[in-house]
BASEBA-674824 format. One record per residue (C-alpha): residue in three letters; x, y, z. Coordinates in nm, 2 decimals. Layout:
residues N
aa:Ala | u:X | v:Y | w:Z;
...
This chain:
residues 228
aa:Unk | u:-19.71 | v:-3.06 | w:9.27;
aa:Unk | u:-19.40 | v:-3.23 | w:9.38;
aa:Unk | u:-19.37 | v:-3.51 | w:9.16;
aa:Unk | u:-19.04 | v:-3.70 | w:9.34;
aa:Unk | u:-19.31 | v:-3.73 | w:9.63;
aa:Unk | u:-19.58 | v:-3.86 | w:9.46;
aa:Unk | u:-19.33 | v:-4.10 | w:9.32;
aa:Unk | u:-19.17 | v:-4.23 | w:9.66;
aa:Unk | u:-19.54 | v:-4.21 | w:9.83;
aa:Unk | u:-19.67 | v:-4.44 | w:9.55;
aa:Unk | u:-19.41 | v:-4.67 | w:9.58;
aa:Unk | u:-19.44 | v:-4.70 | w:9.98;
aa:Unk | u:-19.81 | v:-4.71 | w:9.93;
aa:Unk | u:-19.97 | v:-5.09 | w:10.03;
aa:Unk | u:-20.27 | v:-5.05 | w:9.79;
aa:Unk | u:-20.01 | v:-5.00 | w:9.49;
aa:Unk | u:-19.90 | v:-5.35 | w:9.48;
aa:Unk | u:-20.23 | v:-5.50 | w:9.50;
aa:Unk | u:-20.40 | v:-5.21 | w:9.27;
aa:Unk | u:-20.11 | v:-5.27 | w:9.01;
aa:Unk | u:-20.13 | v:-5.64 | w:8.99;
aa:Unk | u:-20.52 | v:-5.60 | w:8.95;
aa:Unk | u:-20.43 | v:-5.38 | w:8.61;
aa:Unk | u:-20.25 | v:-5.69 | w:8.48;
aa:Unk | u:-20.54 | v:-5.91 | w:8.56;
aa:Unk | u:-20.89 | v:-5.74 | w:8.46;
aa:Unk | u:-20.74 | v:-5.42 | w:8.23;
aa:Unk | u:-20.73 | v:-5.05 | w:8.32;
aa:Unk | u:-21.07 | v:-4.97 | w:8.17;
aa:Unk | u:-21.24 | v:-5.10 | w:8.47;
aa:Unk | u:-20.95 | v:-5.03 | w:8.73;
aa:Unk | u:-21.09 | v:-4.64 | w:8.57;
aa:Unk | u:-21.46 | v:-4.72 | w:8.59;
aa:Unk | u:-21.36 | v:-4.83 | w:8.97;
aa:Unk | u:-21.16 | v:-4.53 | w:9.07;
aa:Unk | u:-20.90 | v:-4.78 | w:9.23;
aa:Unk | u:-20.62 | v:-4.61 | w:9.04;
aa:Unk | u:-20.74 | v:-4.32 | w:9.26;
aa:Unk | u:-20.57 | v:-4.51 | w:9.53;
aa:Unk | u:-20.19 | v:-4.42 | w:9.38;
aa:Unk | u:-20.09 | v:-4.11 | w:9.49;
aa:Unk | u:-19.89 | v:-4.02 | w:9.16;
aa:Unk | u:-20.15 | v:-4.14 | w:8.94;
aa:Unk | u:-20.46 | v:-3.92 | w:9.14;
aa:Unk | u:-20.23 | v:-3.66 | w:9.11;
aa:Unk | u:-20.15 | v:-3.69 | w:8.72;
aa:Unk | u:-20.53 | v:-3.71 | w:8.69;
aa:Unk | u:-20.61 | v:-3.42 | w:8.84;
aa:Unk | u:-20.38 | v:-3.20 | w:8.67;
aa:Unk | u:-20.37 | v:-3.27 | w:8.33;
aa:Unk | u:-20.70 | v:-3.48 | w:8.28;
aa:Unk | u:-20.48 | v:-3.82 | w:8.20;
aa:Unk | u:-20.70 | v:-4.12 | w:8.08;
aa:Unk | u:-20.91 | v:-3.87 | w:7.87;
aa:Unk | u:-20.73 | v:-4.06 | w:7.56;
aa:Unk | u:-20.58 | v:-4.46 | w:7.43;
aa:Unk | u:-20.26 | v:-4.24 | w:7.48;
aa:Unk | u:-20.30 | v:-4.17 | w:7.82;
aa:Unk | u:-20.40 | v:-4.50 | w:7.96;
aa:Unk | u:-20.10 | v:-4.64 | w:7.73;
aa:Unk | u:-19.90 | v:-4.42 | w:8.00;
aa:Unk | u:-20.06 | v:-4.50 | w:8.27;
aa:Unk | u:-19.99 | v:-4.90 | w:8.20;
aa:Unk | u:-19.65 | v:-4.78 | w:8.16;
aa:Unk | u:-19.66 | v:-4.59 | w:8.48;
aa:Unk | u:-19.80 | v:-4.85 | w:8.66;
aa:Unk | u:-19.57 | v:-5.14 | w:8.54;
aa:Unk | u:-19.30 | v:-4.88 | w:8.67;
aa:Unk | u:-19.42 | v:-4.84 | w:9.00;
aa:Unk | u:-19.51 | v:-5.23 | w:8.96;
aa:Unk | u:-19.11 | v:-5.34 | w:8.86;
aa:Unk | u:-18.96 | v:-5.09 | w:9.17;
aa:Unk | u:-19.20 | v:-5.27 | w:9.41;
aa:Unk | u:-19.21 | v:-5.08 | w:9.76;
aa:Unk | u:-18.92 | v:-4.97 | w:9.98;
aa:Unk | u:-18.91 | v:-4.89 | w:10.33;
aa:Unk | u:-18.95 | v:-4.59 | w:10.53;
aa:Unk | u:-18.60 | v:-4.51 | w:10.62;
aa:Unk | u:-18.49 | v:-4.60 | w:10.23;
aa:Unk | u:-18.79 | v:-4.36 | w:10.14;
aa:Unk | u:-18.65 | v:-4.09 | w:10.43;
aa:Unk | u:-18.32 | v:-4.13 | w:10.26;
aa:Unk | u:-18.36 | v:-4.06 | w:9.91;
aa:Unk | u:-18.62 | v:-3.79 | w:10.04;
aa:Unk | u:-18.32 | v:-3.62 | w:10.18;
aa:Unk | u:-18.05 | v:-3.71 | w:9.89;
aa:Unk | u:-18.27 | v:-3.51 | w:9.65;
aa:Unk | u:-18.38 | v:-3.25 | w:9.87;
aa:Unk | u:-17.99 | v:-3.11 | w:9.87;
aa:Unk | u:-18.01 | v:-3.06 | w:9.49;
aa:Unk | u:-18.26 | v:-2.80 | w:9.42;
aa:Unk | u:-18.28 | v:-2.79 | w:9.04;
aa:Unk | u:-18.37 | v:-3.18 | w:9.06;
aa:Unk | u:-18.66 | v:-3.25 | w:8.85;
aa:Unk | u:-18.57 | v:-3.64 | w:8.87;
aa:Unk | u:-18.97 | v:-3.73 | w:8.89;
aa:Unk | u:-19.05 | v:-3.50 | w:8.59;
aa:Unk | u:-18.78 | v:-3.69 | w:8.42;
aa:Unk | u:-18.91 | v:-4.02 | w:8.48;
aa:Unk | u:-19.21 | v:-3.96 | w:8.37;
aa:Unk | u:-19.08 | v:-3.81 | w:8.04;
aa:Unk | u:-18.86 | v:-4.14 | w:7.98;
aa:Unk | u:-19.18 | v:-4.36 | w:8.11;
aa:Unk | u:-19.42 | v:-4.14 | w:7.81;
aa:Unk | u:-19.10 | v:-4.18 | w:7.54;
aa:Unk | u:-19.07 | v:-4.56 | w:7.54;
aa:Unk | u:-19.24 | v:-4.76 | w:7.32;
aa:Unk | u:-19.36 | v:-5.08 | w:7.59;
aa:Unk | u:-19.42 | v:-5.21 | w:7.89;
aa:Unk | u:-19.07 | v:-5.40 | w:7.96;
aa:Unk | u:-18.88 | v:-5.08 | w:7.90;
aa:Unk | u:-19.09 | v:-4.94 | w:8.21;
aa:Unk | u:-19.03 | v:-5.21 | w:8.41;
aa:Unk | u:-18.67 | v:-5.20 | w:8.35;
aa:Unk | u:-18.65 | v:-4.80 | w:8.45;
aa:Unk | u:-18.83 | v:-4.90 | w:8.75;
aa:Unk | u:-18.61 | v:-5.13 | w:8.88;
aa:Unk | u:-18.33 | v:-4.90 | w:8.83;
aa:Unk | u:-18.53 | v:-4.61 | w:9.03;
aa:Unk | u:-18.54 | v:-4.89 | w:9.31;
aa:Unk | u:-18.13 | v:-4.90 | w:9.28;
aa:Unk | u:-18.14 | v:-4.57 | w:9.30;
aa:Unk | u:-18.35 | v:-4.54 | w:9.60;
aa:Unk | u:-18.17 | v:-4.77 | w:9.76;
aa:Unk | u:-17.85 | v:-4.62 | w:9.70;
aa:Unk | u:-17.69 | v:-4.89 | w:9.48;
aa:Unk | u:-17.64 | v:-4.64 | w:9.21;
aa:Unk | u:-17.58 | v:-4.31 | w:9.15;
aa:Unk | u:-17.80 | v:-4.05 | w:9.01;
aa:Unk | u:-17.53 | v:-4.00 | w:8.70;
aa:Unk | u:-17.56 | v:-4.39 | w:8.62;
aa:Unk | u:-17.96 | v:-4.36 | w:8.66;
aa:Unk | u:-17.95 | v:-4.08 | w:8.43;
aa:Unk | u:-17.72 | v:-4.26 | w:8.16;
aa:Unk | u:-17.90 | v:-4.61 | w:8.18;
aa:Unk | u:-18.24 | v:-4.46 | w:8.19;
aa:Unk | u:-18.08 | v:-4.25 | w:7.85;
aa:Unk | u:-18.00 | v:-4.54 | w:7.71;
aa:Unk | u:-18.32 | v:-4.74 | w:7.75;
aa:Unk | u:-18.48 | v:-4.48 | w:7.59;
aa:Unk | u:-18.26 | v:-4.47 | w:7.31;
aa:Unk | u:-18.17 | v:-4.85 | w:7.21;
aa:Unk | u:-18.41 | v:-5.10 | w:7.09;
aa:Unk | u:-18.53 | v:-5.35 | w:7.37;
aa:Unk | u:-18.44 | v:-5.66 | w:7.19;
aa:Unk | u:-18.09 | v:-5.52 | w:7.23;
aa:Unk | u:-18.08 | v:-5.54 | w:7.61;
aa:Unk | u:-18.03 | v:-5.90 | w:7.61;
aa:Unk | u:-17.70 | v:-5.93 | w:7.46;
aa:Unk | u:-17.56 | v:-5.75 | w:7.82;
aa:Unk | u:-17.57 | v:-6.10 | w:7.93;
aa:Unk | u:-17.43 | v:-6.31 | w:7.69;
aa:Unk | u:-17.11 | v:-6.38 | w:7.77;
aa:Unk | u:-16.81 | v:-6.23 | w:7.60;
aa:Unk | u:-16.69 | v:-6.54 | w:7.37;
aa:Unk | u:-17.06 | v:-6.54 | w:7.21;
aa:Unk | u:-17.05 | v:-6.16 | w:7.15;
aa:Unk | u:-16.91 | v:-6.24 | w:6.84;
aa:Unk | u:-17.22 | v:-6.38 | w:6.67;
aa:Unk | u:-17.41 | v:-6.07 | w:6.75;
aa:Unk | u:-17.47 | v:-5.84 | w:6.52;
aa:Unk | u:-17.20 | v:-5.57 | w:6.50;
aa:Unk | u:-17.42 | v:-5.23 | w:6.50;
aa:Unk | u:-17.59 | v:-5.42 | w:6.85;
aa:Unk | u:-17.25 | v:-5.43 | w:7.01;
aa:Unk | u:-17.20 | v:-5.11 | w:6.86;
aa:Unk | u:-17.48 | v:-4.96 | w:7.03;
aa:Unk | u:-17.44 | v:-5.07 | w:7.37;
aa:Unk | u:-17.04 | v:-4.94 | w:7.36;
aa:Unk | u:-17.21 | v:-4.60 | w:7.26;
aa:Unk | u:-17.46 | v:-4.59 | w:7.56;
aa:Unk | u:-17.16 | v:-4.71 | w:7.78;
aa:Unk | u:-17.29 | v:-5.01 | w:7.89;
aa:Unk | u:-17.02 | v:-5.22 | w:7.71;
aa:Unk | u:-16.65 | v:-5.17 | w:7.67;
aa:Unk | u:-16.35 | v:-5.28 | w:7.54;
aa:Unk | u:-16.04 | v:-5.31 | w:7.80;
aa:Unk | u:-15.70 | v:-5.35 | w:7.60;
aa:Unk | u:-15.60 | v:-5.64 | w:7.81;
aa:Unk | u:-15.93 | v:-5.83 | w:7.65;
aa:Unk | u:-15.83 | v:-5.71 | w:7.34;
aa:Unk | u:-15.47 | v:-5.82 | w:7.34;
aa:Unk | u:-15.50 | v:-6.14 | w:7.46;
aa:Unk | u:-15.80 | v:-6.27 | w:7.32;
aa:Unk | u:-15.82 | v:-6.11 | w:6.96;
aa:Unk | u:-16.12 | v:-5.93 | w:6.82;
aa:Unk | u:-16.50 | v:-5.99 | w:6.68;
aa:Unk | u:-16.63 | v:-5.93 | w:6.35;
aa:Unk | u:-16.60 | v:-5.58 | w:6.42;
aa:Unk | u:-16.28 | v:-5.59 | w:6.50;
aa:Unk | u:-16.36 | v:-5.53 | w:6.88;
aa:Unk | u:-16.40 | v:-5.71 | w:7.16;
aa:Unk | u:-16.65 | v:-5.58 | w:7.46;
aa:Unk | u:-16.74 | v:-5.68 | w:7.76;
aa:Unk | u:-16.95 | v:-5.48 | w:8.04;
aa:Unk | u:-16.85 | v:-5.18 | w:8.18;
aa:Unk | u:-16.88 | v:-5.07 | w:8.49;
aa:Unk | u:-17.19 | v:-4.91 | w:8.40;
aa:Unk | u:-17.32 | v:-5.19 | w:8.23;
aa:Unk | u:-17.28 | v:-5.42 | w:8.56;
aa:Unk | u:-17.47 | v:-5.21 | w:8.75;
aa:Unk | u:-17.72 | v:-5.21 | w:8.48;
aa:Unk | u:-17.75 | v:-5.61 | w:8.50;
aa:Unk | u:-17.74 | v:-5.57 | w:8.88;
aa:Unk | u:-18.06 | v:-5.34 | w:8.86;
aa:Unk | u:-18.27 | v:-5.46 | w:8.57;
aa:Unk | u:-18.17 | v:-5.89 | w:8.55;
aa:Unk | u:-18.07 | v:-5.97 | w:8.89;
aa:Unk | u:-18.31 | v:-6.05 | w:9.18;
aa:Unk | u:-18.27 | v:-5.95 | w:9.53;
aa:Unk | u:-18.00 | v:-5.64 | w:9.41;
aa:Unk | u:-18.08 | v:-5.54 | w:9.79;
aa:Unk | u:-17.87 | v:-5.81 | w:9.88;
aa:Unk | u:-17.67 | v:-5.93 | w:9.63;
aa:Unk | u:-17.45 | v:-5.75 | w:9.37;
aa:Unk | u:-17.29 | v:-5.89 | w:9.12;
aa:Unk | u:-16.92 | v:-5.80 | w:9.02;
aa:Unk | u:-16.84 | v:-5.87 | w:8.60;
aa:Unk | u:-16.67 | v:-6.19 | w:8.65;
aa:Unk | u:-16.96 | v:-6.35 | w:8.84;
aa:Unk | u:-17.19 | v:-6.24 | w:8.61;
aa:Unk | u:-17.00 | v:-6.42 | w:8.36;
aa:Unk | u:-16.97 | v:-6.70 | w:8.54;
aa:Unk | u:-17.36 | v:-6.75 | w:8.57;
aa:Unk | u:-17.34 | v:-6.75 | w:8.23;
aa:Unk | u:-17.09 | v:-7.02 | w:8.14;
aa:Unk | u:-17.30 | v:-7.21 | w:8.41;
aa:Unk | u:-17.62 | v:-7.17 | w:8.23;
C-alpha cells in the first residue's frame, strides 16, 4: 500500500469533497451503513487493511481523516504530478504514514484541519517538507487554544500568558529579533516575540485564504491586525 498515493488520489478525487461535506451534515454512522466513504481512495484502503471503523476510536480517526482531506480541498493534476515526483526522489519518505500518525495523535477536529491545509502548502510547493515536518510537530505537541496568539499582534503579546509565548518560541513559530528587543523593551517574561519565519508560513497555510495566491510577509500580517 502506498499511502502518499492514496493521500494525493483522495485529495484529487471529485467525490471527496461532496462525500466529506456529507460527514458534516448526516454523521459517519450512516456515511458507513452507505459505503460512500468507500468512494475515498485512502479511506477504502485503511479499511481494507486494518479493519478501521470496527471501533468509536476508529471512526474518531476517520472524522479526523476526513476533515484533513476536507481542510486541503483538491489540487490539480500537474500540482498532484509534482509532488508525486518531489517525493518519489526521496526513498525513505514515509510522509503519508506520518500524516496519518499526527492525524491519530491529535485530540480534535480543528488540529486536522489545520495539518491539512499545511499538506496543501506543501503540495503546492509553498513550503518545504522540513517546515511541514516542524509545524505538523508542533500542532501535535501545543494545545490548540494556543494557536491563536500567532496572530495577535506583537504590542498585545504582552497580556498572554508567559508559558503560551513560551511554547510557541520552543516549536519555533515565534521569535525574538534583538532589534525588537532593543528598541521596544520586553513582556512580562522579559521577552519580546514576534513570528518567525516559520511561524509566517504557518499563518500563511493554516489562517490565510487563497495561500495559492497570496502570501503574506510578517509586517502585513501585522498590519491586518492593527486594521482589525
Amino acid at each position: 500500500m502506498n499511502i502518499e498515493n492514496e493521500l494525493i488520489e483522495s485529495l484529487s478525487n471529485p467525490n471527496t469533497k461532496d462525500i466529506a461535506s456529507g460527514l458534516l451534515e448526516i454523521g459517519i454512522d450512516q456515511l458507513l451503513d452507505n459505503g460512500l466513504l468507500k468512494e475515498i481512495p485512502i479511506v477504502s484502503t485503511l479499511s481494507k487493511s486494518y479493519d478501521l471503523v470496527s471501533s468509536i476510536r476508529d471512526r474518531i480517526f476517520i472524522q479526523k481523516l476526513i476533515a484533513f482531506l476536507l481542510s486541503a480541498d483538491t489540487i490539480t493534476d500537474e500540482d498532484k504530478f509534482r509532488f508525486y515526483n518531489s517525493i518519489g526522489k526521496t526513498k525513505d519518505d514515509k510522509i503519508g504514514e506520518k500524516i496519518l500518525f499526527a492525524i491519530e495523535k491529535v485530540e480534535s477536529i480543528e488540529k486536522s484541519m489545520m495539518i491539512g491545509r499545511l499538506f496543501k502548502s506543501l503540495v503546492l510547493g509553498l513550503i518545504t517538507r522540513e517546515e511541514f515536518d516542524k509545524s505538523v510537530f508542533a500542532i501535535t505537541q501545543i494545545f490548540l487554544g494556543d494557536f491563536k496568539h500567532l496572530t495577535t499582534h506583537p504590542k498585545d503579546l504582552q497580556l498572554v500568558n508567559p508559558p503560551v509565548t513560551n511554547r510557541l518560541y520552543q516549536y519555533e513559530l515565534f521569535e525574538m529579533p534583538l532589534e525588537v528587543i532593543d528598541e521596544n523593551g520586553s513582556d512580562l517574561n522579559g521577552k519580546k516575540y514576534v513570528l518567525s519565519p516559520l511561524g509566517v508560513k504557518f499563518v500563511n497555510s493554516v489562517f490565510t485564504k487563497n495561500i495559492k495566491y497570496k502570501e503574506y510577509s510578517r509586517i502585513e500580517i501585522y498590519k491586518l491586525l492593527e486594521i482589525k
